[in-house]
N, C-alpha and C positions, 0 to 999 in steps of 0.2 A: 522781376524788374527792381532793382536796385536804387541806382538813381535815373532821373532824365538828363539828359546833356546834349543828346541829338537826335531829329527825328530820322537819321539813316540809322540811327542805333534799334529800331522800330522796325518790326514784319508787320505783316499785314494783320493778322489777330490780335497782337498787342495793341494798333493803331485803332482797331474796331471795337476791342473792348474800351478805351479809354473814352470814345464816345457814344458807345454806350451807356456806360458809367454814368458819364455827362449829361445823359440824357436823365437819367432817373434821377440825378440830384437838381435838373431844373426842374424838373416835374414836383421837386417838394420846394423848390424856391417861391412856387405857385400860391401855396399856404400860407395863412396866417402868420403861422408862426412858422421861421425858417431856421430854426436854430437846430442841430442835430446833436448828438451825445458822443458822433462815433469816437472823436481824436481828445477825450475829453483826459485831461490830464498828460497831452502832450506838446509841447513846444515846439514852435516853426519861427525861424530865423530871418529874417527879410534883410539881406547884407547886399545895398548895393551903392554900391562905387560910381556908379552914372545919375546922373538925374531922371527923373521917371515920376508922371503921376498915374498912367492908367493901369500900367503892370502892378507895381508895388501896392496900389490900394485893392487893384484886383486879388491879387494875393492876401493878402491881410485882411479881406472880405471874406474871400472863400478860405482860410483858418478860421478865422472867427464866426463863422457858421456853424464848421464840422465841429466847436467848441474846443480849438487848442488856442494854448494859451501865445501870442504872440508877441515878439520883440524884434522893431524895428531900429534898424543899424542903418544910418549914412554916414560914409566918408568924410564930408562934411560937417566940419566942427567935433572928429570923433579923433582918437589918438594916431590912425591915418596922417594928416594931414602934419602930424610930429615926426613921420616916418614908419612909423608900425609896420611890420610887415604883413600880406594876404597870410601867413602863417602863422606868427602871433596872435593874430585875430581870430584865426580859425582856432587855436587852440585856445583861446580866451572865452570863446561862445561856446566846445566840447566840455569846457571844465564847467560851466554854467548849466552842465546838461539839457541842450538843445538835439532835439530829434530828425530833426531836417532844416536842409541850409537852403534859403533859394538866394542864389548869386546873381548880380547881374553885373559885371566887371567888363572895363573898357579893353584888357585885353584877351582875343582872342584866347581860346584852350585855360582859363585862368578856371573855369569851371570844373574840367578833366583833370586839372591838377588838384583841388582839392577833393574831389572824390574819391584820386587812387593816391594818393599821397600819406595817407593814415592821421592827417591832421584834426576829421573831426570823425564820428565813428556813424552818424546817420545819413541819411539820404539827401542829397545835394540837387537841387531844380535847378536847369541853368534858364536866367531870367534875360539871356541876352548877354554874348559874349562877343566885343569888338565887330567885327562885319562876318562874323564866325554864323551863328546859331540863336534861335529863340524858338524851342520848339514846341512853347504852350502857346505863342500865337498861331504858328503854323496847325495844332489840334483846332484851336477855337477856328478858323478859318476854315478849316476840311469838317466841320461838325456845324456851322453855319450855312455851307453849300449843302450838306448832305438833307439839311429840314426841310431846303427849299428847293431845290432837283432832284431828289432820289424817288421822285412819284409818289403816286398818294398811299397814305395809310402809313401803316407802322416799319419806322426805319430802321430798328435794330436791327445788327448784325448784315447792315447794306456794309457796302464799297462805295465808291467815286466812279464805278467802272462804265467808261464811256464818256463820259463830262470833258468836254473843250471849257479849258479855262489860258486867259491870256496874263501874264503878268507883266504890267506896263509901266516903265521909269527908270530909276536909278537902282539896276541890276548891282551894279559894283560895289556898291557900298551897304546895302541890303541884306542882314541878316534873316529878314523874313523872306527875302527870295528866295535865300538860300534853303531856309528850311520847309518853304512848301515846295520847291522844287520835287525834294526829297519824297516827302511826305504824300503827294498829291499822285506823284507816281507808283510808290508802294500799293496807293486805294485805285491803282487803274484807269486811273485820270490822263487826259492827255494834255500838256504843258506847252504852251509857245511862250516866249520872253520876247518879249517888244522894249527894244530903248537903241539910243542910240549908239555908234560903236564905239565912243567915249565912255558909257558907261555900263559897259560891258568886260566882266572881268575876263582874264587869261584863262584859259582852258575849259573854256564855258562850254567849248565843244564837246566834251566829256560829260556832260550834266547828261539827266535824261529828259531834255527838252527839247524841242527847235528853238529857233532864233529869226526873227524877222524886224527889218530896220524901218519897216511903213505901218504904223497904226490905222490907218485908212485901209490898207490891201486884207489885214489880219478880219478886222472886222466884216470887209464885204465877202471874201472868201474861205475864213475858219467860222462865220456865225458862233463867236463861243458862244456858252452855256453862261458866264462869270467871266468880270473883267476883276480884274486887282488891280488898284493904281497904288504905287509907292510915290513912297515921298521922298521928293528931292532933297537929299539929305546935306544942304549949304555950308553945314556946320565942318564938316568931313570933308569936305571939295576945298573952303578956303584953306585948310590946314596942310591940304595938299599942293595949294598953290591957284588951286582952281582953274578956268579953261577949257572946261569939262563942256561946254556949247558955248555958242555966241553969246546971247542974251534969252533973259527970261521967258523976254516976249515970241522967238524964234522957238525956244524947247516948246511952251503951248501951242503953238500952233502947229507941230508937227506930234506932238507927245501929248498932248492934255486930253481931258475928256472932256468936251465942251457941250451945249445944247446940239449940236448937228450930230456930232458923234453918237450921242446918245439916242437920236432918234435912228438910226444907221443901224441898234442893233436888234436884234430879235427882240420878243416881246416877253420874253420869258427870261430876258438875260438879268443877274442880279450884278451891280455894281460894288467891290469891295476896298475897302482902304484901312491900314493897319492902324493908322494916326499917330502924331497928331495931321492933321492935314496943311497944307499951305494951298489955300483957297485960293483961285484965279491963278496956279502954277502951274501943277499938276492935273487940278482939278476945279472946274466949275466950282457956282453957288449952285446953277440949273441941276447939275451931276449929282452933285453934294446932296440937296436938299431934295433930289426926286425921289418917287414910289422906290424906284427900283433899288435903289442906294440902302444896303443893311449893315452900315456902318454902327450906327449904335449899336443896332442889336450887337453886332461881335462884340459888344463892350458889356454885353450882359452877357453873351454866352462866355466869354472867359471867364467869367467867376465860375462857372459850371463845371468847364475843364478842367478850371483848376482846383476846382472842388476835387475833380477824379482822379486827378493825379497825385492830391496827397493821400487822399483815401486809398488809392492802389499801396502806394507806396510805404503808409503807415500802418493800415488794418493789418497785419501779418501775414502774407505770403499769400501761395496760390488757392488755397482753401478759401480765404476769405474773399478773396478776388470773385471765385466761381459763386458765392454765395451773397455778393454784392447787393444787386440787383430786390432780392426779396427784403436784405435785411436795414436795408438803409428805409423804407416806407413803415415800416415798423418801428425804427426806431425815431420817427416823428411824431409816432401817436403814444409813446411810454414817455416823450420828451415832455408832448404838449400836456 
C-alpha cells in the first residue's frame, strides 16, 4: 500500500490489518509515556485547503506520537491565496523533503492527482476530498463498531460480518458516507442509507447498500446494530442554492435522532456521528449526550488509525507491516 486515497481502493485484509494495527497502537496510547521512536526522523505534511480541526490535529497527534517531525500547511494566509498552484505546492513541500502528504482539498480527485502525478515522491493520505472520500474516518468508524459489536474478547483479525448498520442524513453531500459505504461492506457489514430523496445522490443505486426514505420503518424492522447520523452539511446546500427539504424543523422530525427514536432502538445499538455535529438538527442533546452515543471515543480512536496508517505506509513495506504488531510494544519500552 502505497498511499490511501479511497477506501474501495481496500480488500478485506488490508482494511483488517489497519485495524489491527490501530489496535496495538491504542493499547500503547494507554501508557504513561505515548511517544514511540517508529517514524523518527521522518516528515508528515498536513496540506489542507478546507478548514478542519478534528482531522488535522488528529493527524498531527498521531505524527507526533510515532515521533515524525511535522509541518502544518493552510491555504490560508499561505502563497495559495496569491494563486500558487496544488502543484507548486506539492513540489515546494518534495524539495523540503517531506515523506508523506496528508491532503484534504475542496476538490474532489485532487488527492489522486497528486499521488500519480510525480509531483511529490511519498505517500499521499487523502484527509477528505470535496463530497468524494475521507477514508481514515471511514477506518476509525469500522474500528469503533468493531470494539463494541464484534463479541467478547480479542478482536483482531475480526470482520464487520453480520452488523446492520443504518446511515442517516445528508447522503449527497457526504464523504463519509461515501466512504463507509465502501468500506463497511468490504468487512461484511450490511448498509441501509436513510435520508431523504433530496439528499440522495444519482446512482446511489449502484452503491452496495439499500436505501430507505422512513427512519421510523428502518429502526422497527432492520433493529441495526449502529446508527451513524451525518451532518447536515448547510454550508454545501446554500452554495447550491439550497431547497434540499422544507425547514429544519420538518428534516428533525422525519430525520433526527431524538429521545423517542433512541429509545426505539435495541439496547445494544451504539449511536455514531463523524462531527462536528449541529445539535437539535440531526441530532438530539438526549442522542448526543446518552450511554450509547461513542462519538468522542471516534475522536480518540482516529488518532489510533491514523497512527496505522502512517506507520503501514512509512515503516517499509510488507515485511514490516507483517512484523508490526510485536515491534511497535517493544519499541515503547527502548523509548521509555
Amino acid at each position: 500500500m502505497k498511499h490511501l486515497l479511497s477506501t474501495a481502493d481496500l480488500d478485506v485484509l488490508d482494511a483488517v490489518r489497519i485495524l489491527d494495527t490501530a489496535g496495538t497502537m491504542a493499547a500503547t496510547q494507554a501508557r504513561e509515556i505515548k511517544k514511540l521512536p517508529t517514524l523518527r526522523g521522518r516528515t508528515v505534511v498536513n496540506l489542507f485547503f478546507e478548514d478542519s480541526t478534528r482531522t488535522r490535529i488528529s493527524f498531527e497527534t498521531a505524527a507526533k506520537r510515532l515521533s515524525a517531525d511535522v509541518i502544518n500547511f493552510s491555504a490560508k494566509g499561505s502563497s495559495v491565496s496569491k494563486g500558487e498552484s496544488l502543484k507548486d505546492t506539492a513540489l515546494t513541500l518534495q524539495a523540503m523533503g517531506a515523506d508523506a502528504v496528508v491532503i484534504r482539498h475542496h476538490a474532489s480527485g485532487a488527492p489522486h492527482t497528486l499521488a500519480t502525478s510525480g509531483w511529490t515522491h511519498g505517500a499521499v493520505i487523502n484527509a477528505g476530498d470535496g463530497m468524494h472520500q475521507h477514508p481514515t474516518q471511514a477506518l476509525l468508524d469500522a474500528y469503533t463498531l468493531r470494539r463494541h459489536l464484534s463479541g467478547p474478547g480479542d478482536v483482531t483479525g475480526r470482520d464487520l460480518a453480520g452488523l446492520r448498520v443504518a446511515i442517516v442524513g445528508d447522503v449527497l453531500h457526504s464523504r463519509v458516507a461515501r466512504s463507509n459505504v465502501h468500506l463497511l461492506h468490504t468487512l461484511g457489514a450490511e448498509v441501509v442509507l436513510v435520508a431523504p430523496p433530496t439528499l440522495l445522490p444519482v446512482g446511489v443505486g449502484s452503491w452496495p447498500a439499500r436505501v430507505s426514505y422512513h427512519l421510523d420503518e428502518v429502526i422497527a424492522d432492520e433493529k441495526p446494530d449502529a446508527v451513524m447520523m451525518l451532518r447536515v452539511q448547510r454550508e454545501r446546500m446554500s452554495s447550491a442554492g439550497g431547497g434540499f427539504f422544507p425547514s429544519p424543523l420538518e428534516y428533525t422530525r422525519r430525520y433526527g435522532l431524538d429521545a423517542r427514536r433512541l429509545a426505539m432502538l435495541p439496547e445494544h445499538t451504539i449511536v455514531l456521528h463523524p462531527g462536528p455535529m449541529n445539535r437539535g438538527l440531526e441530532i438530539s442533546a438526549d442522542a448526543a449526550d446518552s450511554p450509547r452515543a461513542v462519538i468522542v471515543e471516534q475522536v480518540a480512536n482516529g488518532v489510533a488509525v491514523r497512527m496505522a496508517v502512517l506507520y503501514l505506509l512509512l515503516a517499509g513495506g510488507d515485511a514490516a507491516v507483517r512484523a508490526a504488531a510485536p515491534s511497535i510494544t517493544d519499541e515503547t519500552k527502548v523509548d521509555a
